[in-house]
C-alpha positions as CSV (number, residue, x, y, z in Angstrom):
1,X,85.7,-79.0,36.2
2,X,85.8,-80.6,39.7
3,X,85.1,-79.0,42.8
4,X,88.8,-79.5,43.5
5,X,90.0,-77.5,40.6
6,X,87.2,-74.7,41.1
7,X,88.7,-73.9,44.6
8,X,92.4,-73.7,43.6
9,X,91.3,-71.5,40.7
10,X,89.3,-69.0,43.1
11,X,92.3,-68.8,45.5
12,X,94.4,-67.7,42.3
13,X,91.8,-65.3,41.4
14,X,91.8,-64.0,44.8
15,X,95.3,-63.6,45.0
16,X,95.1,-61.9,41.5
17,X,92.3,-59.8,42.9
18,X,94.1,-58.7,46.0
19,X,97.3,-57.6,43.5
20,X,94.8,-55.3,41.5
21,X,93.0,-53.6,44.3
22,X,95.9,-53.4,46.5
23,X,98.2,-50.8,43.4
24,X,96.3,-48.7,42.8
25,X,95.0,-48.0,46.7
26,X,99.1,-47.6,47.1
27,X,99.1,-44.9,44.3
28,X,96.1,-42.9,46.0
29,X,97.9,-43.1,49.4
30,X,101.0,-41.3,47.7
31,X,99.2,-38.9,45.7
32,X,97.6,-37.7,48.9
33,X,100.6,-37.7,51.2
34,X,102.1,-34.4,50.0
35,X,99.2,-32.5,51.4
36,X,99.4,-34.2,54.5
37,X,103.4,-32.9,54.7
38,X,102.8,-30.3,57.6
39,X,100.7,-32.7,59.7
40,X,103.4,-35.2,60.3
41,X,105.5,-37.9,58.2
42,X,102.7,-41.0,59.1
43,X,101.9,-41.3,55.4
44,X,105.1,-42.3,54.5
45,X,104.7,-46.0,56.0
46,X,101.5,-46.7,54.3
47,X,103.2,-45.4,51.1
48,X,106.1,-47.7,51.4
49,X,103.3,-50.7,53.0
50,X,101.3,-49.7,49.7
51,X,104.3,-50.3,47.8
52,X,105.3,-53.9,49.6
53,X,102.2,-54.9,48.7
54,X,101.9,-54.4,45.3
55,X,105.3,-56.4,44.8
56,X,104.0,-58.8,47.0
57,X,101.2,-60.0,45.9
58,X,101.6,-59.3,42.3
59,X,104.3,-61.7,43.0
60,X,102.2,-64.5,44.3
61,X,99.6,-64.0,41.7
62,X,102.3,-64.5,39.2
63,X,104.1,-67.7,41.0
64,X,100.6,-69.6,40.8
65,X,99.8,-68.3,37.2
66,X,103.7,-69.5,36.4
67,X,103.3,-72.9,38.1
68,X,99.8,-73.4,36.8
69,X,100.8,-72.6,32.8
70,X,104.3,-74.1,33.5
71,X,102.9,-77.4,34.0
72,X,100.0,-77.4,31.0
73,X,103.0,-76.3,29.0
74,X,105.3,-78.7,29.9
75,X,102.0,-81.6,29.3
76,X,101.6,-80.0,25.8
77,X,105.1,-79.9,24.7
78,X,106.0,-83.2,25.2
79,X,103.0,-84.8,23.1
80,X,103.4,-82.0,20.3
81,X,106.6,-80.1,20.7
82,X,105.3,-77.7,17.9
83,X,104.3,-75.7,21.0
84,X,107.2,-74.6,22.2
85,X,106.8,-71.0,21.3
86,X,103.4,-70.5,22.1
87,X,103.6,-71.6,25.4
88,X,106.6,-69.3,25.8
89,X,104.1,-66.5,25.1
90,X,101.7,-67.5,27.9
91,X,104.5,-68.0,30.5
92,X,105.6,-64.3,29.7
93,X,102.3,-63.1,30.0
94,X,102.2,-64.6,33.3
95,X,105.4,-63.2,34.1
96,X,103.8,-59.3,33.2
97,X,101.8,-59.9,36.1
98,X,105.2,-59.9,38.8
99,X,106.0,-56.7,36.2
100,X,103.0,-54.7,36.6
101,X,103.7,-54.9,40.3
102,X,106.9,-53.8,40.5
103,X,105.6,-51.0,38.2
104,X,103.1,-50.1,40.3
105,X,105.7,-49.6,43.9
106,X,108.3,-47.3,41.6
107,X,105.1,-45.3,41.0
108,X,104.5,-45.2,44.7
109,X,108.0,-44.6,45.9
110,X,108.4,-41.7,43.0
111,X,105.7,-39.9,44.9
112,X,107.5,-39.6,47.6
């Protein structure tokens, strides 16, 4: 692989990276905020900036995964168009990623 190719695939990673750690920190922030009731309403907004950015950037990470199997699948159809189906597979699975997300901000706003 060229240096090129390493550096887009660490910014997808990152972005990918980011989407994990940023769910579950969401779902701790809501799990806690019921305690913190009587002291005020503040934990609400970082429940619902929890939530924004588990959609959000489960939603990037998914748009490069998309555009990045889109393309090899698109390459690999045309010269064997065999593929089809399996490269249907790897765009859904691509896809889960924008799922798990929005997944992840239901949980959040449930807890509130």
């Amino acid at each position: 692989m060229t240096r090129d190719k390493l550096s887009v695939l660490g910014k997808a990673a990152m972005f990918c990276a980011w989407a994990w750690l940023a769910a579950p920190a969401g779902i701790l922030l809501a799990q806690g905020a019921p305690a913190q009731a009587q002291a005020g309403a503040d934990w609400m907004g970082l429940a619902y900036v929890g939530a924004g950015l588990a959609v959000g950037m489960a939603c990037l990470a998914s748009g490069v995964a998309v555009a990045r199997i889109g393309s090899s699948a698109i390459g690999a159809v045309s010269e064997k168009p065999e593929l089809m189906g399996r490269t249907l597979v790897f765009l859904g699975l691509a896809e889960g990623i924008a799922i798990y997300g929005l997944i992840i901000a239901i949980m959040i706003l449930n807890k509130l």
